[in-house]
C-alpha positions, -999 to 999 in steps of 0.1 A, spaced: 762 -73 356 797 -74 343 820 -97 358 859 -91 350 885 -112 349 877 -151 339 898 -176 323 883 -207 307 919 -223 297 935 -253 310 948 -243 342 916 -219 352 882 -229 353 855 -203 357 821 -208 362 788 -187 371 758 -192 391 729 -172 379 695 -175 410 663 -164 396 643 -153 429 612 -140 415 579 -159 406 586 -156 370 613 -174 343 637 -155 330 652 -148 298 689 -142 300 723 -138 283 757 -142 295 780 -124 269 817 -134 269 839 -107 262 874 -126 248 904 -112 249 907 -119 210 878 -126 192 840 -116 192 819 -117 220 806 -151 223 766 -151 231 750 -179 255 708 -172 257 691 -191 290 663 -195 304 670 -196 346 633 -212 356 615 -190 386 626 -193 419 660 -215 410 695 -216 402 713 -222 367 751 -227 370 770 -222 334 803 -236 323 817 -215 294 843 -243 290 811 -262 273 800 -237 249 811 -239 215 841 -215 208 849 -207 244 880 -234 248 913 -216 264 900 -183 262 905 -154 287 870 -136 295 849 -109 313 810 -114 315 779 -97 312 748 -108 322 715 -94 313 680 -107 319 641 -95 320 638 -105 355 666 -89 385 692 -123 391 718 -126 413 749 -135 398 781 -152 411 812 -158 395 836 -187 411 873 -192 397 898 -222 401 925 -232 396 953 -261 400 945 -294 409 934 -288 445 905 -264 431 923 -232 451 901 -205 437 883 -170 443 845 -160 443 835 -129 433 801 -109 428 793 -89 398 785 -60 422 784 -50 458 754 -28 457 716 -40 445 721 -34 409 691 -44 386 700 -48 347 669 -54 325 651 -58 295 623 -51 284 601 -84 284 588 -86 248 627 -83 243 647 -111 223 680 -126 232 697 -132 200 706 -111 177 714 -79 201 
């Protein structure tokens, strides 16, 4: 899934919620796209039948940045991207798609390097 638009800076906070509802772990990646810089990778493991959220703001080398996402995995997630901003938390939800879209990989497939 590719979610657009994010900001990870000091006046937005963006953060994602990936659910794993099958029986089985998954293996996933969220890939921040910067607006200057290389992509920054962030492997996962979202354990069966739960939700993960992620913070970019607490990865190494994702401080003020302004971002898109894309999320792959072995197993079909659903994947929710919230944004906020100002000090009463206004902010905006967004899905990475609005139609059942399954992004895989293969599951003998490994995370880091692509």
């Amino acid at each position: 899934d590719l979610l657009a638009e994010g900001a990870a800076t000091p006046t937005f906070d963006v953060r994602y919620a990936l659910l794993n509802p099958t029986p089985s772990a998954a293996l996933a990646q969220v890939s921040w796209l910067r607006a200057n810089g290389a992509p920054v990778l962030h492997p996962l493991t979202v354990p069966a039948m739960s939700r993960v959220s992620v913070d970019p703001k607490v990865v190494a080398g994702m401080t003020n940045e302004e971002i898109s996402a894309v999320v792959e995995s072995d197993v079909p997630l659903v994947v929710d991207r919230t944004m906020t901003w100002d000090a009463t938390a206004y902010g905006s939800p967004a899905r990475g798609t609005s139609t059942a879209c399954v992004s895989t990989m293969p599951s003998d497939a490994r995370l880091a390097p692509w």
